[in-house]
C-alpha positions in Angstrom: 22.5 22.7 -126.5 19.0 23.9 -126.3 16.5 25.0 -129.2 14.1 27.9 -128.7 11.8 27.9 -130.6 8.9 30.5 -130.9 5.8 31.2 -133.7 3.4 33.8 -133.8 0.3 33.6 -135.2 -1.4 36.9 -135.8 -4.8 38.3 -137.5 -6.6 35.1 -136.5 -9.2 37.1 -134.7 -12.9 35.0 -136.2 -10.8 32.7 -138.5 -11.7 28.8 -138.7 -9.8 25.9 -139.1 -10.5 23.8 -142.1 -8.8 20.0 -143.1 -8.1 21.6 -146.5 -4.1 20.9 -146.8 -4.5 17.1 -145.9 -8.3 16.1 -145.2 -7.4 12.7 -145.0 -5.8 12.7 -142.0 -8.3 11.2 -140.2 -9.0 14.2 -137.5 -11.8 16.7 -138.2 -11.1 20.0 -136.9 -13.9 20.9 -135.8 -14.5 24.7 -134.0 -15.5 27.9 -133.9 -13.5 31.5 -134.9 -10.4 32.3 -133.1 -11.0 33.7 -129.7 -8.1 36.0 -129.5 -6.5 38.1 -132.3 -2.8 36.6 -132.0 -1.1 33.5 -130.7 2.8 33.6 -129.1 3.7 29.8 -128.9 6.9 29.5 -127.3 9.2 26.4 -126.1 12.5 25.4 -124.9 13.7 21.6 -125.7 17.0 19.7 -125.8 18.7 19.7 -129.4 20.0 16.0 -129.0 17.4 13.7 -129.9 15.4 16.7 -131.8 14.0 14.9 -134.6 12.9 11.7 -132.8 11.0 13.8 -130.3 10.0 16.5 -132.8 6.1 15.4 -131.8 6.9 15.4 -128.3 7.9 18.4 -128.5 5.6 20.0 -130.4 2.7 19.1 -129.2 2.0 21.3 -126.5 1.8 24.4 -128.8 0.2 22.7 -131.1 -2.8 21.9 -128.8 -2.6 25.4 -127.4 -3.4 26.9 -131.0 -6.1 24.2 -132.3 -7.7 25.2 -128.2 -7.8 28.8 -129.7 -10.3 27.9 -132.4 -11.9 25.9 -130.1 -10.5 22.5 -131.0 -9.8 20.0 -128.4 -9.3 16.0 -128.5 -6.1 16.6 -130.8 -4.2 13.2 -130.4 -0.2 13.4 -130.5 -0.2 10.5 -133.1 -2.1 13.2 -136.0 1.1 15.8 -134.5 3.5 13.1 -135.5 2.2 12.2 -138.7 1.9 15.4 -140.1 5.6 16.1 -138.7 6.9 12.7 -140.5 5.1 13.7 -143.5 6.6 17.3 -143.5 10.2 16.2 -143.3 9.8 13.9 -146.2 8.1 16.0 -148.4 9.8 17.7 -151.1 10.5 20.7 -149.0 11.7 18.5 -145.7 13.9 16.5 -148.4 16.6 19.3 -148.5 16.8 19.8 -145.0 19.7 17.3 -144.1 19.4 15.3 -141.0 22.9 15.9 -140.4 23.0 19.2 -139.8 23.1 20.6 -136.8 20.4 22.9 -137.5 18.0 20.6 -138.7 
C-alpha cells in the first residue's frame, strides 16, 4: 500500500515565517516573504512503517516550503520533533496508532 499525500499552501505571496506556535524549539526561522504565491507539496511513500519514518518522509516538503520563504539549514531532527510532539498532543491523542489510516 502506498500513501499520497499532497498540501497546498496558497496566498503566501510576501508572508514571513515566525517561531510563534513553539519558539522554543531551538531553530530560528529566519527569511524573507514568500517568493511565489502558492506551494503544491506532493509525495508518494510506503504505508508500512509510516509512523516511524513519518520525518523521513516529510522532510522533503518540508524543506521545500521553509526554501520558499527563504529558510534553509532546516535539520530533520526539528522535523521529527515537531512530528513526535504533534501525535502526542491532545489532538494526535485520538488518532489511534492502530488504524490503518493513521
Amino acid at each position: 500500500m502506498t500513501v499520497h499525500f499532497r498540501a497546498v499552501y496558497s496566498g503566501i505571496s510576501g508572508r514571513v515565517l515566525r517561531n510563534w506556535a513553539n519558539p522554543l524549539t531551538g531553530f530560528l526561522a529566519e527569511g524573507h516573504g514568500a517568493r511565489s504565491d502558492e506551494a503544491v507539496l506532493e509525495a508518494k511513500f510506503p504505508a508500512e512503517n509510516m509512523e516511524d519514518r513519518l520525518a523521513e518522509h516529510l522532510f522533503p516538503l518540508v524543506t521545500s516550503l521553509y526554501e520558499r520563504f527563504g529558510v534553509t539549514g532546516l535539520p530533520e531532527k526539528v522535523v521529527g520533533t515537531e512530528i513526535e510532539r504533534m501525535l502526542t498532543s491532545k489532538v494526535g491523542r485520538g488518532i489511534s496508532r492502530k488504524s490503518p489510516l493513521a
